[in-house]
N, CA, C and O of each residue as an XYZ file, in Angstrom:
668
protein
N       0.845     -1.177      0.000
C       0.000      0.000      0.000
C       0.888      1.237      0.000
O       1.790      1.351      0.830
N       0.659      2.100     -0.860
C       1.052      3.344     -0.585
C       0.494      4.383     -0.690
O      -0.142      4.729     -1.686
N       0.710      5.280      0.708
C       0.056      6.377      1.236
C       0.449      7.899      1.312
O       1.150      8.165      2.288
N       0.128      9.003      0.442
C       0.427     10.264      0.548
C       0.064     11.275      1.739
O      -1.010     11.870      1.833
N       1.215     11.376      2.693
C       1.129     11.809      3.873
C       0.638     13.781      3.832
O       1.715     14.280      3.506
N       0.151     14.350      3.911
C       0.050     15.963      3.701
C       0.060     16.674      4.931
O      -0.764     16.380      5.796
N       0.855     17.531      5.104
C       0.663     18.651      5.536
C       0.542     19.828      5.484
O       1.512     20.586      5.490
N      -1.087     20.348      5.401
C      -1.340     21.253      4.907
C      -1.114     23.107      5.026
O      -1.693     23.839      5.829
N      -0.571     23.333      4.458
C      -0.292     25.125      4.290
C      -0.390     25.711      3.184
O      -0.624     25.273      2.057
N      -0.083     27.332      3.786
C      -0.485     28.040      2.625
C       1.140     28.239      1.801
O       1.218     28.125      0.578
N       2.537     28.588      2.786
C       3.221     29.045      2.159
C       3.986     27.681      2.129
O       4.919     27.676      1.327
N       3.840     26.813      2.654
C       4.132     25.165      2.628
C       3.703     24.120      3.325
O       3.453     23.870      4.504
N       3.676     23.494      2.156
C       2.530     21.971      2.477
C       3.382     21.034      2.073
O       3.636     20.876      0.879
N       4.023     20.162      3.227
C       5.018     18.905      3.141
C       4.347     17.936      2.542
O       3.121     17.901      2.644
N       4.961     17.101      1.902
C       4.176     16.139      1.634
C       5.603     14.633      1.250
O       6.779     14.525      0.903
N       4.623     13.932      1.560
C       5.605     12.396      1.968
C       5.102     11.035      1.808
O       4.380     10.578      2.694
N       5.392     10.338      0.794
C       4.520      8.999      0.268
C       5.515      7.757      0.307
O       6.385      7.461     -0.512
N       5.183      7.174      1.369
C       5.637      5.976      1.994
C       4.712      4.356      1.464
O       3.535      3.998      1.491
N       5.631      3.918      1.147
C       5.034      2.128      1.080
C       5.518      1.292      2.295
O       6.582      1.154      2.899
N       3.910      0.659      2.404
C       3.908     -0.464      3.673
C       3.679     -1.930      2.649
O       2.712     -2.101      1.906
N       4.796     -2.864      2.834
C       4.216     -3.689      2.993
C       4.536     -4.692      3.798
O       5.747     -4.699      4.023
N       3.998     -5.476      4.285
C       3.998     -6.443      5.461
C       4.416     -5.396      6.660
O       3.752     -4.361      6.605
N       5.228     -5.436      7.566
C       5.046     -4.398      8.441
C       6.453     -3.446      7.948
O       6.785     -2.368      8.440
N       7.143     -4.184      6.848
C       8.173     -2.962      6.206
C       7.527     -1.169      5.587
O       6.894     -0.771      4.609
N       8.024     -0.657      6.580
C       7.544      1.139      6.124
C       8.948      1.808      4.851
O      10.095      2.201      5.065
N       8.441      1.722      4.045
C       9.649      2.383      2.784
C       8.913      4.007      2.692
O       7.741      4.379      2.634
N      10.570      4.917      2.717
C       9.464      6.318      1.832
C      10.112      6.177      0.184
O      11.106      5.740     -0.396
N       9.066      6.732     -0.047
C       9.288      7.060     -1.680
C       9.834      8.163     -2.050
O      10.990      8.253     -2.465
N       8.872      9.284     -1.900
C       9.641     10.528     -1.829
C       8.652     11.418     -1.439
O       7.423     11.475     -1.416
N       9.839     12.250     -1.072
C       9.034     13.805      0.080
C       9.771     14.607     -0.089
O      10.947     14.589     -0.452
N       8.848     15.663      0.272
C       9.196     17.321     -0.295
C       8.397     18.201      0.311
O       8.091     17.877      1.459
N       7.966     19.190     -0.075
C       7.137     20.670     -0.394
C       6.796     21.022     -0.959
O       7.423     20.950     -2.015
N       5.357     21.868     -1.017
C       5.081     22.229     -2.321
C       5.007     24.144     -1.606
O       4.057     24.633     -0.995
N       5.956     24.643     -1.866
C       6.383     26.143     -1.836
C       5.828     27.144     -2.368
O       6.135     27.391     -3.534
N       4.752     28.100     -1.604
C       4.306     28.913     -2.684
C       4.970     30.871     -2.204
O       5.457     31.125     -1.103
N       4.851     31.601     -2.979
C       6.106     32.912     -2.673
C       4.766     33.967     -1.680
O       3.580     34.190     -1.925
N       5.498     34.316     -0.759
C       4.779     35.299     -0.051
C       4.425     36.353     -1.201
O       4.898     36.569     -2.316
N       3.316     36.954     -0.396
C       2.853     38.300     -1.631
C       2.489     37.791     -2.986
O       2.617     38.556     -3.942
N       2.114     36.760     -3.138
C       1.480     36.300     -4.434
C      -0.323     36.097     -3.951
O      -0.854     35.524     -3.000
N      -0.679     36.604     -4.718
C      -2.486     36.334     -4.379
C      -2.735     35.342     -4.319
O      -2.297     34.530     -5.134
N      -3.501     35.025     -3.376
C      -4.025     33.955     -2.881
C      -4.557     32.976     -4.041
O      -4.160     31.849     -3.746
N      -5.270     32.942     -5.204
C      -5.985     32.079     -5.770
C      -4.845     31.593     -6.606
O      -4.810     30.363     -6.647
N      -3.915     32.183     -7.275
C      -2.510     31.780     -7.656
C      -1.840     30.921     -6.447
O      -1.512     29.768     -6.725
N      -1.653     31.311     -5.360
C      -0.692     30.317     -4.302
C      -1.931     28.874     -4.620
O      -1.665     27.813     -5.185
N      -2.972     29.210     -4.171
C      -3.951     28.091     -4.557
C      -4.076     26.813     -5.825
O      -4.221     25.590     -5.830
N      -3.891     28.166     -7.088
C      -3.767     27.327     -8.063
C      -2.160     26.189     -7.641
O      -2.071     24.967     -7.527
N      -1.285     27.116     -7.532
C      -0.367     26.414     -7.710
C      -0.375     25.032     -6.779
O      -0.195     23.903     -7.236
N      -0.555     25.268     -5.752
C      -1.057     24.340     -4.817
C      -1.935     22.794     -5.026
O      -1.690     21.718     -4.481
N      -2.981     23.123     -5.976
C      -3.771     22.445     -6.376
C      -2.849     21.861     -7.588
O      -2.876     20.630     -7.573
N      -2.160     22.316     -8.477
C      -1.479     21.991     -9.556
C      -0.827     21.153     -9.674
O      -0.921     20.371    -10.621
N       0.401     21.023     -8.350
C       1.363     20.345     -7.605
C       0.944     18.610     -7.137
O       1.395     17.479     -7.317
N      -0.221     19.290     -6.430
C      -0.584     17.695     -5.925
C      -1.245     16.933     -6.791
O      -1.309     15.705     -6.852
N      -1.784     17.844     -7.528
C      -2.414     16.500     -9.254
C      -1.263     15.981     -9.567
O      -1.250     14.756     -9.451
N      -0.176     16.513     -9.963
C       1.220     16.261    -10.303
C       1.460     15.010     -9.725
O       1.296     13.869    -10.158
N       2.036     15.606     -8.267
C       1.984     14.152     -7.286
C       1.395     12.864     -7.027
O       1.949     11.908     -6.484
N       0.022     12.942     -7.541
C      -0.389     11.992     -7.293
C      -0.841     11.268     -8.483
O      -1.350     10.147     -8.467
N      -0.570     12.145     -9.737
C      -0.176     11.113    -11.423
C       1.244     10.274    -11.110
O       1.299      9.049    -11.009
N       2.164     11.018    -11.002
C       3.242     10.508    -10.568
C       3.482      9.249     -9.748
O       4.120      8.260    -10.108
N       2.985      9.411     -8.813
C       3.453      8.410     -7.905
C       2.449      7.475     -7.304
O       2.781      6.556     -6.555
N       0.945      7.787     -7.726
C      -0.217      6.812     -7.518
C      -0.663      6.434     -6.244
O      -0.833      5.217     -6.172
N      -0.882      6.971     -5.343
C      -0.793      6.368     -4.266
C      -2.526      6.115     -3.963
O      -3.551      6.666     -4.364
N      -2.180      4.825     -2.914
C      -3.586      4.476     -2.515
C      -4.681      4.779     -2.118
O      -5.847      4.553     -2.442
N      -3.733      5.773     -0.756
C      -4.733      6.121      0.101
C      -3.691      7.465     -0.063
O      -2.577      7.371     -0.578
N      -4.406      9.035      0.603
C      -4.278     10.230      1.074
C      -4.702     10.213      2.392
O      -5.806      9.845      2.792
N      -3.302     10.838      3.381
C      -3.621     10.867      4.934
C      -3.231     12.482      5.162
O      -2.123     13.018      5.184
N      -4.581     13.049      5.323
C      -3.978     14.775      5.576
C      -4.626     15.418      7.331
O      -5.713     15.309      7.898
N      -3.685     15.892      7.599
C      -3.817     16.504      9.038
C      -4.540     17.184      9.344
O      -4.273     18.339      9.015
N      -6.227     16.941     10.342
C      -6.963     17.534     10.647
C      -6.499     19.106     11.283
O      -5.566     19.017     12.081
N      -6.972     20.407     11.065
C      -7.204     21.260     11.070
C      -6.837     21.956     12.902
O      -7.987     22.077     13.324
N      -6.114     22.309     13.787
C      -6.112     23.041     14.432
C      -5.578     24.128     14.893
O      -4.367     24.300     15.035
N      -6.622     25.080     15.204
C      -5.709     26.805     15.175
C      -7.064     27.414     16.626
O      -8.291     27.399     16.730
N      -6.150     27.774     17.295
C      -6.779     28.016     18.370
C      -6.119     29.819     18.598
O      -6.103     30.423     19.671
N      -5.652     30.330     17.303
C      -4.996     31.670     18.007
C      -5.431     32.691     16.668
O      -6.388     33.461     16.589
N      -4.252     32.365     15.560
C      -4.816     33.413     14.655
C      -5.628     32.540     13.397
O      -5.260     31.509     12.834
N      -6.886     33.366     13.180
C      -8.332     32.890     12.248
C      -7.477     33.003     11.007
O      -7.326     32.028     10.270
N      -6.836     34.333     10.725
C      -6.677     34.600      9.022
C      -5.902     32.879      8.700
O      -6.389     31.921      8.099
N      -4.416     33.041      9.444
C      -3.932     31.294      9.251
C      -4.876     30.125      8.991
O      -4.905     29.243      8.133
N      -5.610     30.425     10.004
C      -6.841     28.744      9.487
C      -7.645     28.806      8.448
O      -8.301     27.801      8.173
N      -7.736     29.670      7.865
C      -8.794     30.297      6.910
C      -7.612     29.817      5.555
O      -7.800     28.806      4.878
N      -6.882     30.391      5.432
C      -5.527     30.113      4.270
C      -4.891     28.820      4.510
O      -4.163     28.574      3.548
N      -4.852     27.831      5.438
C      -4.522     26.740      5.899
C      -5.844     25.907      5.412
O      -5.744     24.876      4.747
N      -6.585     26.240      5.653
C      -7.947     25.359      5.342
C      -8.435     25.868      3.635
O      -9.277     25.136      3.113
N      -8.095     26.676      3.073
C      -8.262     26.676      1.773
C      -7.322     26.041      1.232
O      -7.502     25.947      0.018
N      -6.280     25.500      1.636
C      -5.001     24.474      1.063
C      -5.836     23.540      0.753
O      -6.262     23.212     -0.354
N      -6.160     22.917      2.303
C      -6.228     21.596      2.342
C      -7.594     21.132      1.503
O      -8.011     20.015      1.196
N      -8.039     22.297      1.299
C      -9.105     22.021      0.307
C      -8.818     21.657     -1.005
O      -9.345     20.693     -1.562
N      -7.770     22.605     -1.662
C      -7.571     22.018     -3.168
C      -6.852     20.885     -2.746
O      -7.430     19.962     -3.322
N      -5.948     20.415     -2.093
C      -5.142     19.431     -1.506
C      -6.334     18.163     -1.829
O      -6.210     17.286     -2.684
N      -7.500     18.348     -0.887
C      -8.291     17.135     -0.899
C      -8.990     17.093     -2.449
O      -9.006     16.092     -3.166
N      -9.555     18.403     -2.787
C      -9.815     18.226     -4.338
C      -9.172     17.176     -5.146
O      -9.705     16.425     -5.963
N      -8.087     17.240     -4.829
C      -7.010     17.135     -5.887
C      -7.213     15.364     -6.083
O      -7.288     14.515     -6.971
N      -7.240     15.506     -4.528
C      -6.967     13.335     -4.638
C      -8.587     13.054     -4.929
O      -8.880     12.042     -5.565
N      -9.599     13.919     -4.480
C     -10.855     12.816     -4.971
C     -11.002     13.478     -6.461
O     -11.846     12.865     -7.115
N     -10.449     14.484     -7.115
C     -10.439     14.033     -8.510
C     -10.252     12.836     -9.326
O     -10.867     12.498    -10.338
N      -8.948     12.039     -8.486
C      -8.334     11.219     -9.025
C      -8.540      9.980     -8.130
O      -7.778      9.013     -8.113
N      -9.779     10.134     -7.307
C     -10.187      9.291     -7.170
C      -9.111      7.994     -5.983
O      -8.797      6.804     -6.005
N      -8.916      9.135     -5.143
C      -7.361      8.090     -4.156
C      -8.537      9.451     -2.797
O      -8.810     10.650     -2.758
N      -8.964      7.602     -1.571
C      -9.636      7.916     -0.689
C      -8.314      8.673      0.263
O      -7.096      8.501      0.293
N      -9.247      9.557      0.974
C      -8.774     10.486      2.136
C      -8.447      9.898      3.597
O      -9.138      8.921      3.887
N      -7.749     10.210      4.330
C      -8.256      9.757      5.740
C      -7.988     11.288      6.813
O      -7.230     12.030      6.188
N      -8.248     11.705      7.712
C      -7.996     12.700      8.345
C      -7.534     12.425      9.638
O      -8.370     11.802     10.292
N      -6.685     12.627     10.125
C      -6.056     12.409     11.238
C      -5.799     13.797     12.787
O      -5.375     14.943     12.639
N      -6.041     13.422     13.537
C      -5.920     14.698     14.296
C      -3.645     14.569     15.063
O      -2.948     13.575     15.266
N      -3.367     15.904     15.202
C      -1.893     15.671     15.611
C      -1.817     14.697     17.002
O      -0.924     13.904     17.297
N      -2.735     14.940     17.562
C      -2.618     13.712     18.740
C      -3.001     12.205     18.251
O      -2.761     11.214     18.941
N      -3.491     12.169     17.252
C      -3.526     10.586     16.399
C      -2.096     10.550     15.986
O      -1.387      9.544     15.998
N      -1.805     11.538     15.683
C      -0.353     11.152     14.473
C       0.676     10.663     15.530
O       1.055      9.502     15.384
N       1.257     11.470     16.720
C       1.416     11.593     17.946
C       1.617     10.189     18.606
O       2.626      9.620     19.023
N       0.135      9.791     18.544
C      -0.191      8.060     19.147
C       0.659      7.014     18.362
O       1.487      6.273     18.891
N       0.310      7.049     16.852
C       0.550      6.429     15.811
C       2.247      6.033     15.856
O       2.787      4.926     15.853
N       2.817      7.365     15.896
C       4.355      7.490     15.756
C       4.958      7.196     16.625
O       5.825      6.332     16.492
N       4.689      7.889     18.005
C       5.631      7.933     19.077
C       5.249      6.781     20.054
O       6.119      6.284     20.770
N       3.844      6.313     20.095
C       2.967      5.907     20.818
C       2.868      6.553     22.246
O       2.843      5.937     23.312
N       2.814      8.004     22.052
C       2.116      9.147     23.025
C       1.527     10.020     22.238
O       1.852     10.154     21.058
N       0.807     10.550     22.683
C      -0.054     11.621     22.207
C       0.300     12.761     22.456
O       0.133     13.601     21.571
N       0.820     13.110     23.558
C       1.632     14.345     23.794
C       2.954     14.553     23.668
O       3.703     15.099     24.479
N       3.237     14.044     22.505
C       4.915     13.626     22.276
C       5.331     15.609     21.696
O       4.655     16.615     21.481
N       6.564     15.304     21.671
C       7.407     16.452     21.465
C       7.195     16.538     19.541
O       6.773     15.615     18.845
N       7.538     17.622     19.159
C       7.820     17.307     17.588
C       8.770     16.838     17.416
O       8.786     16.023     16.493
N      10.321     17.121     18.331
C      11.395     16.264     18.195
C      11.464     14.752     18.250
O      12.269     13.969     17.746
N      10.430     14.568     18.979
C      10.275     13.091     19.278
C       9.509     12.279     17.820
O       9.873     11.269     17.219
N       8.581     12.999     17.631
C       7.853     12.709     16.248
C       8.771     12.415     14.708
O       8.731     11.514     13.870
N       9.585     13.683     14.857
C      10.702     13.944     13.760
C      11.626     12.936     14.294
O      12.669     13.273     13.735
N      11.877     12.046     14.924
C      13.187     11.377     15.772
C      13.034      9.854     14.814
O      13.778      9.175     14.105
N      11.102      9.792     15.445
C      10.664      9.048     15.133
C      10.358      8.178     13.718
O      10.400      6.976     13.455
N      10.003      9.482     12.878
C       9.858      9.053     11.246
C      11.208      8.742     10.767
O      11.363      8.061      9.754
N      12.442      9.323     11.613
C      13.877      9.036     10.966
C      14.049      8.067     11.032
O      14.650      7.579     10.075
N      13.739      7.341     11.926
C      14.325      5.634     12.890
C      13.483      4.959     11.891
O      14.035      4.098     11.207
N      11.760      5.303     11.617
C      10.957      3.913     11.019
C      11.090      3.630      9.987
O      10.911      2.517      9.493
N      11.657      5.247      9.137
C      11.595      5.559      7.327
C      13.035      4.845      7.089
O      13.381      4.432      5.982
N      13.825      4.748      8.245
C      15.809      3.845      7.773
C      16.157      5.724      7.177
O      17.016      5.795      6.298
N      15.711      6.691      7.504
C      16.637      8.084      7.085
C      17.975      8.514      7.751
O      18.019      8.152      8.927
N      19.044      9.165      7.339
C      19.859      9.156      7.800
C      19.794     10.662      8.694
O      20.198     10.908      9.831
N      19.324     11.269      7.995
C      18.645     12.673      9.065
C      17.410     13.179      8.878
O      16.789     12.696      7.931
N      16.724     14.261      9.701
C      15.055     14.210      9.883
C      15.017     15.106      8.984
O      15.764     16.084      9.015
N      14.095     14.886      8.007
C      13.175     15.692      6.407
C      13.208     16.953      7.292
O      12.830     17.047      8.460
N      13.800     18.015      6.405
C      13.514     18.994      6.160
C      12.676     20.389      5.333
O      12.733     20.178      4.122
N      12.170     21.295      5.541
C      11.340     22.035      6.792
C      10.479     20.693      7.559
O      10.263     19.555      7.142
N      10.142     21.301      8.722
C       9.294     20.651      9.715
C       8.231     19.895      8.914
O       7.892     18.754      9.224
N       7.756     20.506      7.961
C       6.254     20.195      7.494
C       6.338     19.217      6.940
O       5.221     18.713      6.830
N       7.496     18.328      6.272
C       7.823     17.855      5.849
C       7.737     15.943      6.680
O       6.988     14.966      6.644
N       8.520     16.196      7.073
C       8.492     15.372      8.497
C       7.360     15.086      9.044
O       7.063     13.909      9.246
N       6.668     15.937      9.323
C       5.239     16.038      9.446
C       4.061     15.319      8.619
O       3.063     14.723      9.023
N       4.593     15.620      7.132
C       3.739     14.655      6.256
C       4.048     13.136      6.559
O       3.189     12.270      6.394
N       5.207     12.886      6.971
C       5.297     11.679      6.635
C       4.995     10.995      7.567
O       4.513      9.867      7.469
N       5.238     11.584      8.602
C       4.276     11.069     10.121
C       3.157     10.770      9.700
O       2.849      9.579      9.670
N       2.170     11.841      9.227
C       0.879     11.206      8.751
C       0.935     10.309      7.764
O       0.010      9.502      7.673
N       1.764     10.278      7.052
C       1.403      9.150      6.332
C       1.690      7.437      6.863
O       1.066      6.400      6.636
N       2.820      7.704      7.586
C       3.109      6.716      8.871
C       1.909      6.276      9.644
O       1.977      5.131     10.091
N       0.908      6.906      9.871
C      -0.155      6.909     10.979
C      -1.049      6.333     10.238
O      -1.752      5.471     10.766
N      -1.210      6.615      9.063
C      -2.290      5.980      7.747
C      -1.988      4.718      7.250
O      -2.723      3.864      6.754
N      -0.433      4.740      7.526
C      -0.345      2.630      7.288
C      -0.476      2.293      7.994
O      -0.960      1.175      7.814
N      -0.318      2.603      9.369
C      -0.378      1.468     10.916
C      -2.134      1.530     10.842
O      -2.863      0.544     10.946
N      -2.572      2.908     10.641
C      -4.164      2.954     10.969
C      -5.228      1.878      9.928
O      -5.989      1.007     10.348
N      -5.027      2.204      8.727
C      -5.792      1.944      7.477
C      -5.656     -0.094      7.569
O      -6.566     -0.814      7.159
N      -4.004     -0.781      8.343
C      -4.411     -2.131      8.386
C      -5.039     -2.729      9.236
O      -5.516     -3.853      9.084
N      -5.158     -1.643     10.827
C      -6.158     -1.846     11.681
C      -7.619     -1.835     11.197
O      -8.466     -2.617     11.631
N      -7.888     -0.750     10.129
C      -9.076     -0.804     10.238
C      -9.479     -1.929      9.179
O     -10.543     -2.539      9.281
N      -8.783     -2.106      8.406
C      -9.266     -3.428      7.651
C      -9.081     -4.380      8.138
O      -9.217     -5.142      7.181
N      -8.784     -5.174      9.227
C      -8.336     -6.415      9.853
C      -9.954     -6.172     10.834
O     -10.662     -7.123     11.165
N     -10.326     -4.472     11.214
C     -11.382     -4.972     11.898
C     -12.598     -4.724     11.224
O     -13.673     -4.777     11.821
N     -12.472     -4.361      9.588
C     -13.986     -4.576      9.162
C     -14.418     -5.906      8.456
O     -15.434     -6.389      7.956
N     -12.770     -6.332      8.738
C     -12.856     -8.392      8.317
C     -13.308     -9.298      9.806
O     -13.163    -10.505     10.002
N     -13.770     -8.475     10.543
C     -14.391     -9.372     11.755
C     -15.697     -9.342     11.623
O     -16.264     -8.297     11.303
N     -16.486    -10.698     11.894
C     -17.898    -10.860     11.636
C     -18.490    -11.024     13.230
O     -18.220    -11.771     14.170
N     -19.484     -9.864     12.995
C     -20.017     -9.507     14.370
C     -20.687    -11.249     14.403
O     -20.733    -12.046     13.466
N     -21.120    -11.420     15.740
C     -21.523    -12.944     16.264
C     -22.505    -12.643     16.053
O     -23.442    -13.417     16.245
């Protein structure tokens, strides 16, 4: 299975597509998709949206695992953060590759197996499972791939338990 990890932004959105199979975690490849301060918004957008069609002709992946939404301080950020993740999600049910949404204390659980883990610990973490020799750079980056980390351990749980037949 392979899973496109996202982390969504306006001036960068990491992104990181890892193959599971059997309990081997491989990454494929990860990056950013970079858009320039002071460019209007529906341009950072387009480009945004442009990128991840790209990505996901390219490299096909199964499933899309993108990071539920939290901003508890400044609105304008969540507002431009949440119009990402919108063409972001556009992008994969164009092409038809299901979503999953994860909250940072899932990713957190998934990775570190704490929920209140450090980001260092998180970033420590994707280095050790991915075999990297140092932690993906910018943060967001790292970040994607955590989620996408969290979407292979999660996605074989949940199919192992919708293969159980209630009594």
């Amino acid at each position: 299975m392979r899973v496109l990890g996202i982390d969504p932004g306006i001036a960068i959105a990491g992104f990181g597509f890892v193959d599971k199979q059997g309990h081997k975690l491989s990454p494929v490849q990860y990056g950013s998709i970079q858009t320039e301060a002071h460019t209007p918004q529906e341009t950072r957008l387009r480009q945004i949206y442009e990128s991840t069609m790209a990505l996901l002709e390219k490299y096909k992946p199964d499933a899309m695992a993108v990071e539920k939404l939290f901003f508890n301080r400044n609105v304008t950020t969540a507002f431009a953060v949440g119009q990402a993740r919108g063409v972001i999600m556009l992008a994969a049910a164009q092409q038809g590759v299901p979503i999953a949404e994860y909250t940072p204390l899932q990713v957190k659980q998934a990775v570190v197996g704490y929920g209140k883990a450090e980001k260092r610990q998180v970033q420590e973490m994707v280095k050790m499972l991915l075999k990297l020799s140092v932690i993906p750079k910018p943060d967001d980056v790292a970040d994607a791939l955590a989620i996408a980390i969290c979407h292979a351990h999660s996605a074989v749980l949940q199919r192992k338990l919708s293969e159980v037949k209630p009594r």
